[in-house]
Structure formats: structure tokens, C-alpha cells
N, C-alpha and C positions, 0 to 999 in steps of 0.2 A: 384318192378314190376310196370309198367307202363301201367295204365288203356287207352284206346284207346275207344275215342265214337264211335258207329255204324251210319254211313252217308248214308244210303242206307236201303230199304227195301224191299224183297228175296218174289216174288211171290212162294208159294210151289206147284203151280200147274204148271205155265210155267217157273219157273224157273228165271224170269225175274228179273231184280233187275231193283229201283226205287232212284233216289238221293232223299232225305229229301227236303223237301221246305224251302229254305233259313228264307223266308219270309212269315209268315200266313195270305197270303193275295190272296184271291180267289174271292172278291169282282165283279169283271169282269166276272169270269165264272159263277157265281150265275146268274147275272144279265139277261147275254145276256141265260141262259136257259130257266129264266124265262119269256124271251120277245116270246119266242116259243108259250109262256101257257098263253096269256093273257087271265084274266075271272076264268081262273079255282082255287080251294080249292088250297094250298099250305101245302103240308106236309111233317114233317121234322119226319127224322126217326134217332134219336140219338142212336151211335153202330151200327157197322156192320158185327158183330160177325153172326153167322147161324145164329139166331131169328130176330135178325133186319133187316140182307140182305133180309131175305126170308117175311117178313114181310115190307119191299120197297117193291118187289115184288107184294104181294096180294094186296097191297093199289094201286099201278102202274097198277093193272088189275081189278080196283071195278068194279064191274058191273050195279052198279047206277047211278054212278057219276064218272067224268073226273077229276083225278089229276094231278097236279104237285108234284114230290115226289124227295125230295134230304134226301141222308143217308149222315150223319158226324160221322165221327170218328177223333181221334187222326191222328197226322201225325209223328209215331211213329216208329221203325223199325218193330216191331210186326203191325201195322196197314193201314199203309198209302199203303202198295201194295193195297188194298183191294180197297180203292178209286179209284184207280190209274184202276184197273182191270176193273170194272165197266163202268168207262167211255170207257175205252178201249172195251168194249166188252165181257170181259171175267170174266162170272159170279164169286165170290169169295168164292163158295160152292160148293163141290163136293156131292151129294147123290142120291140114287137110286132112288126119287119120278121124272118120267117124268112129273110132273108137272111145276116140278121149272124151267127146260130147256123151255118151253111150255109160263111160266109167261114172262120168262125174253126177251126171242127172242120178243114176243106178245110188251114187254115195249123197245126193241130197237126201234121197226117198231113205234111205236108212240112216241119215245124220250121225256119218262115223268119221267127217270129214272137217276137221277146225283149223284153222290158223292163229297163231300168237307171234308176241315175238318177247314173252314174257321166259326165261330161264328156269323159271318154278318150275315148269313144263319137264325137263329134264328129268327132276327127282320122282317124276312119275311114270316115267318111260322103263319095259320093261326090255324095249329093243329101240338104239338109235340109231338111224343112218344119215351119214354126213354126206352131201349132196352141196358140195361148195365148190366155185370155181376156178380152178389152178393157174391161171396165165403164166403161159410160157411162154417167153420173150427171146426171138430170134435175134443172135446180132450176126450179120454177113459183114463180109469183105468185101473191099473191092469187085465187081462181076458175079453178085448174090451168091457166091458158094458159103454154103455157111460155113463158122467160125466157131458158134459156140452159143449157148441157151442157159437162161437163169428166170428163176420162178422166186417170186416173193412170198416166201411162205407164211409171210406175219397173218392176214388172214386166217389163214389155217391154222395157225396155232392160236390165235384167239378164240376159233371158235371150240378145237379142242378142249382148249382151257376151263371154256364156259360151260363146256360137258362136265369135265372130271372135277370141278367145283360143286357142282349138282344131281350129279348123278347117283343112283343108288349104287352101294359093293357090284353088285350082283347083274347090274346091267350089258346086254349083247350090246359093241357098237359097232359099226362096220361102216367101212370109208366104200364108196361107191365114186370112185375115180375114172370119165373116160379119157386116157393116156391119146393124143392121133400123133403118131410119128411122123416127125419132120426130118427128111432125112435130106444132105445133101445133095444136089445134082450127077456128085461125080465119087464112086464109093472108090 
């Protein structure tokens, strides 16, 4: 049987499909985004899963201070639509909070809102937040009492990695972890 790569990635909202980026090299689009924002904080929202999209978003609409805000992800078949959507227009979250429709229209009209999935990105980040997802793997016993739980941290370290490769001295990062406790049946 003959394994066949995925060259493309399947927006599940418009349906759209994306070819993969030959080349990881987004250098250009970084740059000339950031010529828009000259002055402003630069924040990098690593994952673009619900929490990190939605969380570009609330940093894209502080109300203190004026961002520049670029989300990265993978340029993956599972991911890169979501880049792709974003620039395009079309938020990469479907949910019932008219908030989010509200944030994100509000971060067109000010265009403080980019996606990559280029690492250059990093050396220009003056704050990064890691917005990646942890799977925690339940193993039970016999009678679902649990047993005992292990998380694959290699993700996260690769993506750390690809921070501290690129990042400037001087850069805030901060890990944005939600922990949900699974606790036994019978304490």
C-alpha cells in the first residue's frame, strides 16, 4: 500500500483548500505587516487552535495599548488553512460568543491581525505567548478508576525550541496553559 502525502489544507468552514508552502519563508509578509505598525508592541501568539486564534484576537483589541499581533502555526494540512483564513478574512473559529465576530471585524478595520507560520516572526516579537496543546492521556484500570496520566511533551519542546532559536535576548514569553483536572472517581 502506498502512503501518499497530504499537499493541501481543507478549510472545514469554507471548504476551501490551501496548497502547503513549498518554502517556509514568509519573511516578506512579516515585514511589510509590520511596516503598517510602526511604534507599536509586537505580539506573537504561538497556535492558532480556539485559544490562541481567540486570544490574537483580545490582544488585537486591548484597550490600553495598540498592537501588532501575528499568530503562527504549523504549515501543516491540519493547520495552515487557519493562517491562510485569517489573512483572508475568515475568522478560523466558529462559536456562539458575538464577541469574537465583534473582535475580529474591529482587528480587520485596523489590520493589527496576521498569520504566518514563518519563525522569522519570533525575532521580532517583543512578547510571545505559547498557546499550544497539551494532551493528557488518561490510562485507567480495570472499572475506569484512574491509574495514572502522561503528556507528550515533544510538541512543546519543539515549539519552545523554535522560540529560543529566534527570539530576541530581551523577549516576554509566557506559556498560556488550560490545565482541566481529571481526578479519580474515588479520592
Amino acid at each position: 500500500m502506498e502512503t501518499t502525502i497530504q499537499k493541501t489544507s481543507r478549510s472545514p468552514i469554507t471548504q476551501k483548500e490551501y496548497p502547503l508552502p513549498k518554502q517556509l519563508d514568509d519573511k516578506a509578509g512579516i515585514d511589510q505587516f509590520l511596516s503598517w505598525h510602526p511604534g507599536k508592541k509586537i505580539v506573537v501568539v504561538q497556535g492558532l487552535g480556539f485559544v490562541g486564534s481567540v486570544m490574537g484576537l483580545v490582544v488585537a483589541n486591548a484597550l490600553t495599548e495598540e498592537y501588532a499581533v501575528i499568530g503562527i502555526d504549523l504549515p501543516t494540512p491540519a493547520s495552515y488553512w487557519k493562517i491562510c483564513s485569517i489573512n483572508e478574512g475568515v475568522f478560523p473559529v466558529l462559536a456562539s460568543d458575538p464577541k469574537i465576530s465583534l473582535y475580529y471585524e474591529n482587528a480587520r478595520k485596523k489590520q493589527n491581525y496576521y498569520a504566518t507560520y514563518d519563525s522569522y516572526v519570533y525575532s521580532k516579537a517583543d512578547v510571545i505567548v505559547v498557546d499550544i496543546n497539551l494532551d493528557v492521556k488518561k490510562h485507567s484500570s480495570v472499572g475506569n478508576d484512574s491509574e495514572d496520566y502522561s503528556i507528550d511533551l515533544t510538541p512543546f519542546k519543539k515549539a519552545i525550541e523554535s522560540i529560543g532559536n529566534n527570539c530576541k535576548p530581551d523577549v516576554l514569553v509566557l506559556w498560556r496553559q488550560p490545565f482541566h483536572r481529571v481526578l479519580p472517581k474515588k479520592l
